[in-house]
mmCIF file of the C-alpha atoms, coordinates in Angstrom:
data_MODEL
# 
_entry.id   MODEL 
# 
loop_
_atom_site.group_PDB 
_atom_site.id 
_atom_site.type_symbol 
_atom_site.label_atom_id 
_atom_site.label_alt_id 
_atom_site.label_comp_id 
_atom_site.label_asym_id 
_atom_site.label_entity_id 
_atom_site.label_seq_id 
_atom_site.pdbx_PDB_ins_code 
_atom_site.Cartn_x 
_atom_site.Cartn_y 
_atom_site.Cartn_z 
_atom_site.occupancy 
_atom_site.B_iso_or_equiv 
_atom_site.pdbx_formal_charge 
_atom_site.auth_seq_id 
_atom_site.auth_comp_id 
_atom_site.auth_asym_id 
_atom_site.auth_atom_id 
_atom_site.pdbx_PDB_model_num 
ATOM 1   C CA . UNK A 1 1   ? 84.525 68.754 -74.796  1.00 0.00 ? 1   UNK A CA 1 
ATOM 2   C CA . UNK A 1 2   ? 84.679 72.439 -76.705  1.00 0.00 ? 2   UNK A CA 1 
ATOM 3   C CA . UNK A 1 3   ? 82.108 75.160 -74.800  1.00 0.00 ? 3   UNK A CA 1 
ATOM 4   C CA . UNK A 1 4   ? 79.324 75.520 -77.665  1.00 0.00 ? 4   UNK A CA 1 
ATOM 5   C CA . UNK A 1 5   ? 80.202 71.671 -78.655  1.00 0.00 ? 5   UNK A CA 1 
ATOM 6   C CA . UNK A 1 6   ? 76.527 70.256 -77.886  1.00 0.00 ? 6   UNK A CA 1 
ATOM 7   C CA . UNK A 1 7   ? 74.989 68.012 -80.546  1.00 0.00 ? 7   UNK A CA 1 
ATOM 8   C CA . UNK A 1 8   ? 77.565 67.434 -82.913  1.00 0.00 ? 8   UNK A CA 1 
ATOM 9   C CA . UNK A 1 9   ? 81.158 68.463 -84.312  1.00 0.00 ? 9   UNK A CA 1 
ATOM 10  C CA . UNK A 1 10  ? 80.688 68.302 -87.611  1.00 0.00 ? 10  UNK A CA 1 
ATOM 11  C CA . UNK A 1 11  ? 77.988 71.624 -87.225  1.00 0.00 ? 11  UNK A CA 1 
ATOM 12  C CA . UNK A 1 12  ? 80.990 73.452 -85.385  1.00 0.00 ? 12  UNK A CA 1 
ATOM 13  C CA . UNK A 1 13  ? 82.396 76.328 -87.687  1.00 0.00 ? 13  UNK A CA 1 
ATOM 14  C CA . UNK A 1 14  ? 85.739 77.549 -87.723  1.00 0.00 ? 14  UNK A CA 1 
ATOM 15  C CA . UNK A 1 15  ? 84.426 80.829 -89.225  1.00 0.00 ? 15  UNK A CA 1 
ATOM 16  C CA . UNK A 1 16  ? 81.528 83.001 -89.058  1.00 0.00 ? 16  UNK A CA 1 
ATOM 17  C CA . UNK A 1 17  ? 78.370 81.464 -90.452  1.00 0.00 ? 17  UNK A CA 1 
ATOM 18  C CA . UNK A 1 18  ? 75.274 82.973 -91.610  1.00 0.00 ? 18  UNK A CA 1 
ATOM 19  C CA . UNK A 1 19  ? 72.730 80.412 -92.589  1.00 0.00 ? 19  UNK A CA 1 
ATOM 20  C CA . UNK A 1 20  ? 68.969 80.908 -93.647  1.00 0.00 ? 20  UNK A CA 1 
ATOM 21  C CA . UNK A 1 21  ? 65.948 79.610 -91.608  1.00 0.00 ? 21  UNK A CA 1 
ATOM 22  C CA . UNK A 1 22  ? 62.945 78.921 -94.089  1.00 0.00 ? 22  UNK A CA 1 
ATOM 23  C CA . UNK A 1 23  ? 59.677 77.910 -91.663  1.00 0.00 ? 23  UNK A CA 1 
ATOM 24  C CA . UNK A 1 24  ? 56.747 76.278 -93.968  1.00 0.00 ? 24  UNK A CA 1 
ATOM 25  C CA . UNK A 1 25  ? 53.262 76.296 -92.881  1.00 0.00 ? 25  UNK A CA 1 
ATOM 26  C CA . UNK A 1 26  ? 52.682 73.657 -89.560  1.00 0.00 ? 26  UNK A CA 1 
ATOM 27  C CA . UNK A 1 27  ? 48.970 72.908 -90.926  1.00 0.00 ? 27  UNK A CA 1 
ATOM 28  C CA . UNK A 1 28  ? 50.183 69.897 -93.139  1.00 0.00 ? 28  UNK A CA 1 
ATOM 29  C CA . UNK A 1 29  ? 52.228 66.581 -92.443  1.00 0.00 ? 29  UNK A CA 1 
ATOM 30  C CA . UNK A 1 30  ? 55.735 67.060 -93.627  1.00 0.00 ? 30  UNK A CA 1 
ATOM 31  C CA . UNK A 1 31  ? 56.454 70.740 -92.760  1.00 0.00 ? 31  UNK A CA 1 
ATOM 32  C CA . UNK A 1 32  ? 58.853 72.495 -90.577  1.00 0.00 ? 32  UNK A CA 1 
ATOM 33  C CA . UNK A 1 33  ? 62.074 74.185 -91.414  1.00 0.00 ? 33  UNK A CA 1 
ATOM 34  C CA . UNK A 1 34  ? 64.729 73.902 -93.939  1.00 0.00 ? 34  UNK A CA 1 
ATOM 35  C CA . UNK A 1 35  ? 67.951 75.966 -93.170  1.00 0.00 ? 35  UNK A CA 1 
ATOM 36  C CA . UNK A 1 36  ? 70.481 76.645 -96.374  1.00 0.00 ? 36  UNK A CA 1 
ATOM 37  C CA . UNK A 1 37  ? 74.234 78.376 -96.108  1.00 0.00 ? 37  UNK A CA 1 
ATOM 38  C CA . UNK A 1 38  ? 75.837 81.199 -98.342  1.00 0.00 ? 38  UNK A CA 1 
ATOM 39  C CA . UNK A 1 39  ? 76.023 78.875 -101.186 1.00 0.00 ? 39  UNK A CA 1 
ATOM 40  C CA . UNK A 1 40  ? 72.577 77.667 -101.297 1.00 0.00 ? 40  UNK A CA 1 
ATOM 41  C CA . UNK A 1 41  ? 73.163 74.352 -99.828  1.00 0.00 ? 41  UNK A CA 1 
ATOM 42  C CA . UNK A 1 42  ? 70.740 72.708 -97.351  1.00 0.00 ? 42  UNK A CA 1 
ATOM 43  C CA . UNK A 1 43  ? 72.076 72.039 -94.032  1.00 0.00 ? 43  UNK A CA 1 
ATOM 44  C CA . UNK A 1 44  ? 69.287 70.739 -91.824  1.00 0.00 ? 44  UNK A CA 1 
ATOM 45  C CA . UNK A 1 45  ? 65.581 70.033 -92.253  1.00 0.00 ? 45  UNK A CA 1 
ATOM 46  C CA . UNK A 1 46  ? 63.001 69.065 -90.369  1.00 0.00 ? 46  UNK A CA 1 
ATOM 47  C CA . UNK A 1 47  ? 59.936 67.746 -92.241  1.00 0.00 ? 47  UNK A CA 1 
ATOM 48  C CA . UNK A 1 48  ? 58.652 65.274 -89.498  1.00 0.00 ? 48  UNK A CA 1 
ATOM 49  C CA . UNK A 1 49  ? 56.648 68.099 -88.295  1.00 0.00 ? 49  UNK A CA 1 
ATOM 50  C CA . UNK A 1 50  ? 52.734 67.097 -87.082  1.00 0.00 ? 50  UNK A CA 1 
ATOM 51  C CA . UNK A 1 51  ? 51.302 64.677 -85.255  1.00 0.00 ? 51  UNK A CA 1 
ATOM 52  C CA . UNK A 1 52  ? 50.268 62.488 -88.927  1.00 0.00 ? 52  UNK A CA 1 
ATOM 53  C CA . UNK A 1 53  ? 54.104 61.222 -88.861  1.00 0.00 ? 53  UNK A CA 1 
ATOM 54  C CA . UNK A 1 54  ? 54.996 62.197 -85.257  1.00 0.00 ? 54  UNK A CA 1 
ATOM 55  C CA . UNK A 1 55  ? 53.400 62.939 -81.933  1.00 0.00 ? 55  UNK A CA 1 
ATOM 56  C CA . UNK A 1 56  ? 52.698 66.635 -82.003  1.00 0.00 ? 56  UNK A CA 1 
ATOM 57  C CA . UNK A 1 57  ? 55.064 67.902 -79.480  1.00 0.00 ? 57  UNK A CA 1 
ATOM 58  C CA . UNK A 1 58  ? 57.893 65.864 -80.975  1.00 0.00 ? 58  UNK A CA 1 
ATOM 59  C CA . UNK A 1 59  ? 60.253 67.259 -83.644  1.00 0.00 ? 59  UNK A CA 1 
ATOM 60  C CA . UNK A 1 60  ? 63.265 65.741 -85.504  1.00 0.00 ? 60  UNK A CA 1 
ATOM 61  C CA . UNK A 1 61  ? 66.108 67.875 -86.746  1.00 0.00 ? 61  UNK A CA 1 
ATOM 62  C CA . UNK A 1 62  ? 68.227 66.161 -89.799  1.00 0.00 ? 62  UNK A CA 1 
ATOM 63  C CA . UNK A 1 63  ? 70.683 66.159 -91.630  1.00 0.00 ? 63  UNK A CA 1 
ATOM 64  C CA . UNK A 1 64  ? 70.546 66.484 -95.541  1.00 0.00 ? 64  UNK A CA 1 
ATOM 65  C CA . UNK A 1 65  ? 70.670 63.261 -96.081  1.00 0.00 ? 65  UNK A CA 1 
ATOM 66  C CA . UNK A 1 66  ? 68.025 62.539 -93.998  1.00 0.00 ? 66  UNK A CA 1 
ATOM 67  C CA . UNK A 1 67  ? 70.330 61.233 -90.578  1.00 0.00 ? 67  UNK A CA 1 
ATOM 68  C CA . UNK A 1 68  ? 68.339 62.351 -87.264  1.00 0.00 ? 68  UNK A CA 1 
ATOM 69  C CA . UNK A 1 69  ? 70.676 64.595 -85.334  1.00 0.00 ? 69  UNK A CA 1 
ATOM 70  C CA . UNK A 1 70  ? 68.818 65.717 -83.052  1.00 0.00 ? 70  UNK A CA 1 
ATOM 71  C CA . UNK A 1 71  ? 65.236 65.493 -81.304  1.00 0.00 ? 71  UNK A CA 1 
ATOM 72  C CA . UNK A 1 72  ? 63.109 67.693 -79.222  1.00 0.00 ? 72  UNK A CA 1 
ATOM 73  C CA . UNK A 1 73  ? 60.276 66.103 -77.211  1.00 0.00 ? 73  UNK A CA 1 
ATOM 74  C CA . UNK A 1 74  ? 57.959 68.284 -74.979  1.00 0.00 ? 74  UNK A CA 1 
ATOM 75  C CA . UNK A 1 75  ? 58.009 66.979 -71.438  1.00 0.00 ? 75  UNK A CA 1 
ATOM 76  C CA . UNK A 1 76  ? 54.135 66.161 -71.003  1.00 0.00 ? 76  UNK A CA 1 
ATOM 77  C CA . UNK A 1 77  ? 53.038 66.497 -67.949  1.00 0.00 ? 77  UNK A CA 1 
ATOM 78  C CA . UNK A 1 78  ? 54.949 69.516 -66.840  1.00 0.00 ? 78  UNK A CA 1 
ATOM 79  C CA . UNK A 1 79  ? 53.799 73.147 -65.545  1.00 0.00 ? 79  UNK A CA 1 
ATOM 80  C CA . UNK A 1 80  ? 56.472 74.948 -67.040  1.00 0.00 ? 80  UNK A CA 1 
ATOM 81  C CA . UNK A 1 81  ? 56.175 73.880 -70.434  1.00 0.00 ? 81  UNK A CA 1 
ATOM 82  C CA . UNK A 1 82  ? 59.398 71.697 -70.098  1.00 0.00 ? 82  UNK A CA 1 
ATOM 83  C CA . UNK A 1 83  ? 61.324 70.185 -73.650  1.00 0.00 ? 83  UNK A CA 1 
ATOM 84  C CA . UNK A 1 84  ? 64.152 68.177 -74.026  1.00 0.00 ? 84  UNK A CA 1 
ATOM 85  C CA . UNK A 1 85  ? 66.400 67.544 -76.574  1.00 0.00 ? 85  UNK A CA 1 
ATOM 86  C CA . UNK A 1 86  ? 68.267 63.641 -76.769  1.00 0.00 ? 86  UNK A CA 1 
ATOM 87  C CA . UNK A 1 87  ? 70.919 63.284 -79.572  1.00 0.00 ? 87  UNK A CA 1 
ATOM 88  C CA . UNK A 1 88  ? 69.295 61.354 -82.759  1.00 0.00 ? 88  UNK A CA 1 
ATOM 89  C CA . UNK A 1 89  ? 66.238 59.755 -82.821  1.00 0.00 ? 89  UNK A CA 1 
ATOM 90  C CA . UNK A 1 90  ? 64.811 59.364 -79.695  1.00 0.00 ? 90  UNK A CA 1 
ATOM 91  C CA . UNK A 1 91  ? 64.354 55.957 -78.048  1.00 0.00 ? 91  UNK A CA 1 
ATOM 92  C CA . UNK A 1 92  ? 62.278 54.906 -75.050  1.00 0.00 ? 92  UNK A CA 1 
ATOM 93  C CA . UNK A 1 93  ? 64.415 55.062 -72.221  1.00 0.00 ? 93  UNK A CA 1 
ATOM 94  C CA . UNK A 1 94  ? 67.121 57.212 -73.804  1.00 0.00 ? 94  UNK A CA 1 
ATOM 95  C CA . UNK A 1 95  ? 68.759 60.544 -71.469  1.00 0.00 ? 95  UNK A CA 1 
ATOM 96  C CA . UNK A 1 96  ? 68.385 63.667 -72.810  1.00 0.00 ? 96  UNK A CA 1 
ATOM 97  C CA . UNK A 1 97  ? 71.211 65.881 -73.709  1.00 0.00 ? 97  UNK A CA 1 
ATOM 98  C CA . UNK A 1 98  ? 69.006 68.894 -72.332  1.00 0.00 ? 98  UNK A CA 1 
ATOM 99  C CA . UNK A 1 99  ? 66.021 70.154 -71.325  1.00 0.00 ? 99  UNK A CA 1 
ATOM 100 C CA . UNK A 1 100 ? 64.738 73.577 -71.764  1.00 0.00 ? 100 UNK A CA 1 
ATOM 101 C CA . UNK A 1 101 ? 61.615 74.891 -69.562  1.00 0.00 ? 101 UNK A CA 1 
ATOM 102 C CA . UNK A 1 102 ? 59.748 78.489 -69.444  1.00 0.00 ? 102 UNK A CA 1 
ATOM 103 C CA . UNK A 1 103 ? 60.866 80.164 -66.117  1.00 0.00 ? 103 UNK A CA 1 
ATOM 104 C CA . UNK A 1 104 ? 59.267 83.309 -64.500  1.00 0.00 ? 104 UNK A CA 1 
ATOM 105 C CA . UNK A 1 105 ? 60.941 86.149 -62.746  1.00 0.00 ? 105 UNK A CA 1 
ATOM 106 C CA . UNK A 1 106 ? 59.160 89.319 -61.876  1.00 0.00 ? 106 UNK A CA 1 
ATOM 107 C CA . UNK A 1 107 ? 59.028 91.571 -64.720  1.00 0.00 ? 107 UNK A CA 1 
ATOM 108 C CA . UNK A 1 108 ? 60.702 89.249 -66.923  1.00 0.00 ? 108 UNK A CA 1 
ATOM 109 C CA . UNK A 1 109 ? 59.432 85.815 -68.514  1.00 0.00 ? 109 UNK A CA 1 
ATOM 110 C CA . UNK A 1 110 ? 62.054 83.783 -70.239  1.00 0.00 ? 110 UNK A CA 1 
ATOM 111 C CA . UNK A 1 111 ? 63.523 80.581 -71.033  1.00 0.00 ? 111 UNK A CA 1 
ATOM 112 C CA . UNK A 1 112 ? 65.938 78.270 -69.225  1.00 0.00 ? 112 UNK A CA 1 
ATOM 113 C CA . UNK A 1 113 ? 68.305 75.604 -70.523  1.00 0.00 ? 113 UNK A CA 1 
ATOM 114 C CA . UNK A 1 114 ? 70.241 72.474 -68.748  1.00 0.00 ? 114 UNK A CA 1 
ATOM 115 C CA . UNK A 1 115 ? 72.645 71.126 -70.783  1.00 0.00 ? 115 UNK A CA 1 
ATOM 116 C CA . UNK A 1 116 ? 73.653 68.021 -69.166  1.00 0.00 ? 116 UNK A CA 1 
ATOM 117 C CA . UNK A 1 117 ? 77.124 67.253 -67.705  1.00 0.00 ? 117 UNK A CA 1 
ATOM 118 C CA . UNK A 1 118 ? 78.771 70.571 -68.865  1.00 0.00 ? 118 UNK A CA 1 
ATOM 119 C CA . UNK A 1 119 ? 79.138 73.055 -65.491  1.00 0.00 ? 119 UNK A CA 1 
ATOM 120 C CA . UNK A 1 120 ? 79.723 76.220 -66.014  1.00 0.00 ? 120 UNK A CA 1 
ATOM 121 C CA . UNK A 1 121 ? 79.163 76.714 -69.308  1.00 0.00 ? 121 UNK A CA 1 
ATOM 122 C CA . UNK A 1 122 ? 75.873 79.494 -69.876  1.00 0.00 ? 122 UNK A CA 1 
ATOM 123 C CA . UNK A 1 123 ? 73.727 81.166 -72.294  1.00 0.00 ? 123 UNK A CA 1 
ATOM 124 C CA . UNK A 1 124 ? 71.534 83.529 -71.874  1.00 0.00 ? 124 UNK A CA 1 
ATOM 125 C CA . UNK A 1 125 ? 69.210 84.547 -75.487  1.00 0.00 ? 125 UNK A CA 1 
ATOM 126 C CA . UNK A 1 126 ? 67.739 88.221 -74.664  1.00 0.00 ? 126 UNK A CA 1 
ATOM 127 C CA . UNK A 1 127 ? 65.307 89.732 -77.181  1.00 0.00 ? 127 UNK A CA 1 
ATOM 128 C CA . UNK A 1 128 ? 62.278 88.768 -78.895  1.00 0.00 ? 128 UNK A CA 1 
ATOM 129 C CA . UNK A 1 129 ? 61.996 84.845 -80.930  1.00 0.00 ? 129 UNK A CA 1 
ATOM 130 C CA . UNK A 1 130 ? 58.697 85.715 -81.948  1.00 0.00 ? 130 UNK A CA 1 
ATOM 131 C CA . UNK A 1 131 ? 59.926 89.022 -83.933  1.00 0.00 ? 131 UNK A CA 1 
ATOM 132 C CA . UNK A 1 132 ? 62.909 87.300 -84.414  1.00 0.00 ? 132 UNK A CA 1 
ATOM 133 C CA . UNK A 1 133 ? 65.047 89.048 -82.833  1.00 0.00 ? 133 UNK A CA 1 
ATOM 134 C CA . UNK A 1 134 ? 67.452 86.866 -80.499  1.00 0.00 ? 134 UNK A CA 1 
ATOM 135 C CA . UNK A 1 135 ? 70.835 87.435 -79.499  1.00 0.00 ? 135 UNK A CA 1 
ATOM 136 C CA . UNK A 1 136 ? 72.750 83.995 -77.640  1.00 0.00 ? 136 UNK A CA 1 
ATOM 137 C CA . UNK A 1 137 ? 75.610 85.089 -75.255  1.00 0.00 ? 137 UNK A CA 1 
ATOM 138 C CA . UNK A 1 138 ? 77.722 82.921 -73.633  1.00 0.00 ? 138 UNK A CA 1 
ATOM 139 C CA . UNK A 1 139 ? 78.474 83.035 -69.737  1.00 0.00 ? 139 UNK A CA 1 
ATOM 140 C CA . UNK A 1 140 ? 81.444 85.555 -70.785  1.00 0.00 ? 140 UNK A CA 1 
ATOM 141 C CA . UNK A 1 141 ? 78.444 87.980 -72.234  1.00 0.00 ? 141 UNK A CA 1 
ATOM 142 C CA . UNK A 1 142 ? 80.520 87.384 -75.888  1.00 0.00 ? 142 UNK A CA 1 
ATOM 143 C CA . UNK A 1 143 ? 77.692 86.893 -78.878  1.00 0.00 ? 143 UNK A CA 1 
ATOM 144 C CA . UNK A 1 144 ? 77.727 83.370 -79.730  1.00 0.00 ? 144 UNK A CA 1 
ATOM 145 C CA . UNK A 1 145 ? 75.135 83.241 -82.156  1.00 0.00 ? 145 UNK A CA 1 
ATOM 146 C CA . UNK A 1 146 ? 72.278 85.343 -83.599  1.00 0.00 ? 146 UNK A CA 1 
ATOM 147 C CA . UNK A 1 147 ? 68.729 85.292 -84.958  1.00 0.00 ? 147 UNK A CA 1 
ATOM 148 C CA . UNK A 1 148 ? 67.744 87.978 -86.836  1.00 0.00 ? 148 UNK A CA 1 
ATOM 149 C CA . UNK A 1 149 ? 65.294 89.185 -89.802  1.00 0.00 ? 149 UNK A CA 1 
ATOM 150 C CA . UNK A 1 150 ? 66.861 88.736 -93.521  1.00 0.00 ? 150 UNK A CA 1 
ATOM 151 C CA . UNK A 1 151 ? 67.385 91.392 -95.732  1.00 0.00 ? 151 UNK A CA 1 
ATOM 152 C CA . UNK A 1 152 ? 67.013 90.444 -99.388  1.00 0.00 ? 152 UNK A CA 1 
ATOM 153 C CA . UNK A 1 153 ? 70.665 91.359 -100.771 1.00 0.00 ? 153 UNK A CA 1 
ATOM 154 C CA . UNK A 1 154 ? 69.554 92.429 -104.018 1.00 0.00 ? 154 UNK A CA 1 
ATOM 155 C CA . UNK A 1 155 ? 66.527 94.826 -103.352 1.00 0.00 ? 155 UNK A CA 1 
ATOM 156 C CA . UNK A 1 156 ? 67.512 95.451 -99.655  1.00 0.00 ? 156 UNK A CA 1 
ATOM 157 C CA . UNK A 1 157 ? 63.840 94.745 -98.658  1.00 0.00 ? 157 UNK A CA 1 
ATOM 158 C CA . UNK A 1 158 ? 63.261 92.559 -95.170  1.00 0.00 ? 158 UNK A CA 1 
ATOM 159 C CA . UNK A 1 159 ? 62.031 89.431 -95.573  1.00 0.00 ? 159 UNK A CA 1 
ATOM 160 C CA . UNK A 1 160 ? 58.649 88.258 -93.681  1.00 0.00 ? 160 UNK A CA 1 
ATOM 161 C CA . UNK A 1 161 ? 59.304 86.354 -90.328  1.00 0.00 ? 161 UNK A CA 1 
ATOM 162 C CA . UNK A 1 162 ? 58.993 82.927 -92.059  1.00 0.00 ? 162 UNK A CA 1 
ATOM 163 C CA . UNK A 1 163 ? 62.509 83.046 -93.595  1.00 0.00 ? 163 UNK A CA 1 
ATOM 164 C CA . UNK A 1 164 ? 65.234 84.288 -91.119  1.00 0.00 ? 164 UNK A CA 1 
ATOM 165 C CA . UNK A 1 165 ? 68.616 84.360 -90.264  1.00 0.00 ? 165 UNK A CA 1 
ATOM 166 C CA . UNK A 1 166 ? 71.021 82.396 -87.942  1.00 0.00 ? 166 UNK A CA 1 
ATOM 167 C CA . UNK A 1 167 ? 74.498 83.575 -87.620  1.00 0.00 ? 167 UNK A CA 1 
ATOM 168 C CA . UNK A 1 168 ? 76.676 81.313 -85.965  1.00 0.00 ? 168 UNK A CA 1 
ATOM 169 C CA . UNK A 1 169 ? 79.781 82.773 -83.798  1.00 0.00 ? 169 UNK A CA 1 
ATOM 170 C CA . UNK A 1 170 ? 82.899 80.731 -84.409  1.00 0.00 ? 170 UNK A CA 1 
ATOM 171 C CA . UNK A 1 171 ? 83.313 77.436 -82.451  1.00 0.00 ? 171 UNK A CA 1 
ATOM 172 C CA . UNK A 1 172 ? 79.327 77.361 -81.422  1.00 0.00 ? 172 UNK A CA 1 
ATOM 173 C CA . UNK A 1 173 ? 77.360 74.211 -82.387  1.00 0.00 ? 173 UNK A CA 1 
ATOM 174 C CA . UNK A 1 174 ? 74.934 75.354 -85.774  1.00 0.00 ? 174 UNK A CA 1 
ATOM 175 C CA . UNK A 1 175 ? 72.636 71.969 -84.390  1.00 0.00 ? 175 UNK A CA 1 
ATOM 176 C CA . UNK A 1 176 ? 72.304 73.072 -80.974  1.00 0.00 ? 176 UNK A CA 1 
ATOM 177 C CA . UNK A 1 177 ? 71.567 76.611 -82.056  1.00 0.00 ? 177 UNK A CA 1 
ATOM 178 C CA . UNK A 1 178 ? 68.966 74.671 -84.253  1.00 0.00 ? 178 UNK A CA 1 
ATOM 179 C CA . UNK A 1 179 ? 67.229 72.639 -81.771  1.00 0.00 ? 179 UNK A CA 1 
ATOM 180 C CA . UNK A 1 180 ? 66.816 75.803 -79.409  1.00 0.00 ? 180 UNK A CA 1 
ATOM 181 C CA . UNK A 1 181 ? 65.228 77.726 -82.571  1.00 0.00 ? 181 UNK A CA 1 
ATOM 182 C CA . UNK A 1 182 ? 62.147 74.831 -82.838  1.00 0.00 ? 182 UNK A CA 1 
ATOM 183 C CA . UNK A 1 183 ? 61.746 74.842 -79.393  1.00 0.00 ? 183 UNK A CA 1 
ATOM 184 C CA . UNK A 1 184 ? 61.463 78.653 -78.640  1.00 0.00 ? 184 UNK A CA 1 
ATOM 185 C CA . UNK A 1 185 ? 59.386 78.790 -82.252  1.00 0.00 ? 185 UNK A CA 1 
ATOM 186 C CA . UNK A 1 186 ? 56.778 76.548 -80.515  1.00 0.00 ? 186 UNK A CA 1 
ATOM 187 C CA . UNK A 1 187 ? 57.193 78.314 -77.198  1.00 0.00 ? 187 UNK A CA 1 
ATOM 188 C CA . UNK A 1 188 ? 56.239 81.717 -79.323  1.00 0.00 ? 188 UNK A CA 1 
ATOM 189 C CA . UNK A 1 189 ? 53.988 79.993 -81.227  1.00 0.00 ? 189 UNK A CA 1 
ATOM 190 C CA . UNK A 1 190 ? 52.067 79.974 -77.631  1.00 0.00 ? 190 UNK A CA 1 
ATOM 191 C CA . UNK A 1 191 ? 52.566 83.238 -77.194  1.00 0.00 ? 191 UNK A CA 1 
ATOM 192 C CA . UNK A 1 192 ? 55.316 82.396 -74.347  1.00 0.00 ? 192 UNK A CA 1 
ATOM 193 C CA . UNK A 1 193 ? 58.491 83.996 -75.135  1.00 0.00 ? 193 UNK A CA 1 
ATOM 194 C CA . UNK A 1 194 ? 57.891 87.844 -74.590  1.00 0.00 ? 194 UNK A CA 1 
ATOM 195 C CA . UNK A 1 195 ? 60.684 88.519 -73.487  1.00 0.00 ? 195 UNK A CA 1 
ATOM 196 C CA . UNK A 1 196 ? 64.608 87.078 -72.775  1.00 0.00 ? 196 UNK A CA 1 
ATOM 197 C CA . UNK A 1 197 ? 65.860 83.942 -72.538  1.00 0.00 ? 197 UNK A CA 1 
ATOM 198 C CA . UNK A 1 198 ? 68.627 82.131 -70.127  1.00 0.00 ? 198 UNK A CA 1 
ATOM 199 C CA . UNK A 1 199 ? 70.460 78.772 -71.086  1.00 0.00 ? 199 UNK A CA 1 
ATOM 200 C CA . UNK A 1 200 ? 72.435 77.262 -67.555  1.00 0.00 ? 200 UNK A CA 1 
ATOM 201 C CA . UNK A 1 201 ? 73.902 74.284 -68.774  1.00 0.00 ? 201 UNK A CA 1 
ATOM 202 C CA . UNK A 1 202 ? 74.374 71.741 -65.655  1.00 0.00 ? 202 UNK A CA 1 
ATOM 203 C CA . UNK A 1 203 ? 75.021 68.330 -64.651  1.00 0.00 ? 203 UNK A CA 1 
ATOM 204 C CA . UNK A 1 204 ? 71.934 65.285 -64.963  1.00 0.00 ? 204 UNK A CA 1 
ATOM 205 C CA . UNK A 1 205 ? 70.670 64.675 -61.575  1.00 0.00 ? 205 UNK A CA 1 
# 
């Protein structure tokens, strides 16, 4: 399997992709994210947001058609605030692909992720999620993908945090860089991600 290859093939770009992150408000069953590309098209959404349709820690990225691609299920109980992700909808007794879990170093606090059965393949995401303001390098330190805020082309004025950018680095999976952005917005959301982030992919015990 392709390094970056995570989730799903079909999310894998040959080029350099910039797509939009729109966040609606979390106080009302139904709301999450919708993420659009250059041409205005939606690419994933994720309206199963709240604990009306869902349990609360429990979010379902999707297609545009509505297909589950992905979902990320806080690990309850668990000290370090652990999440993982398991490909489609999740099922009782399914393995997750990943798991992702704060982690504390002096001077630093950050995030790690396991991405099952892939050795030697890292990430490590250094800046700031909550002022969005990410960068995702691989274990190579090249840029894989990026979160940053969006300019409005036509009157060059910066968007508010709730619509954002994700630029994708050729050959790095757009869903996997999708499922990281809920979880670290409701790590941040909890005032938890101050500063970088490391991804360690690794085999399932």
């Amino acid at each position: 399997m392709k390094e970056g290859l995570v989730v799903e093939a079909g999310f894998v770009y040959e080029e350099e992709t910039h797509l939009t992150v729109s966040k609606t408000s979390l106080f009302y069953a139904g709301d999450g994210f919708t993420v659009y590309d250059s041409k205005a098209e939606l690419v994933f959404r994720v309206d199963t947001y709240g604990p009306d349709i869902r349990e609360k820690y429990e979010l379902v990225l999707m297609d545009p058609h509505g297909r589950c691609l992905l979902t990320v299920r806080r690990k309850r109980p668990s000290l370090h605030q652990r999440w993982e992700g398991f490909l489609g909808e999740r099922t009782d007794g399914q393995k997750p692909i990943f798991s992702v879990k704060r982690s504390s170093i002096i001077g630093r606090s950050g995030v790690t992720v396991e991405v099952y059965g892939r050795p030697g393949e890292e990430y490590q995401i250094e800046g700031s999620f909550a002022q969005r303001c990410c960068t995702i390098f691989n274990a190579r330190k090249e840029i894989v993908a990026e979160i940053r805020r969006k300019v409005d082309a036509s009157t060059n004025v910066v968007l508010g945090k709730d619509v954002f950018s994700l630029c994708l680095k050729p050959g790095f999976d757009g869903a996997f860089a999708m499922g990281l952005v809920l979880v670290l917005d409701q790590i941040a959301g909890e005032d938890y991600f101050p500063g970088g982030a490391e991804v360690v992919p690794t085999t399932a015990e």
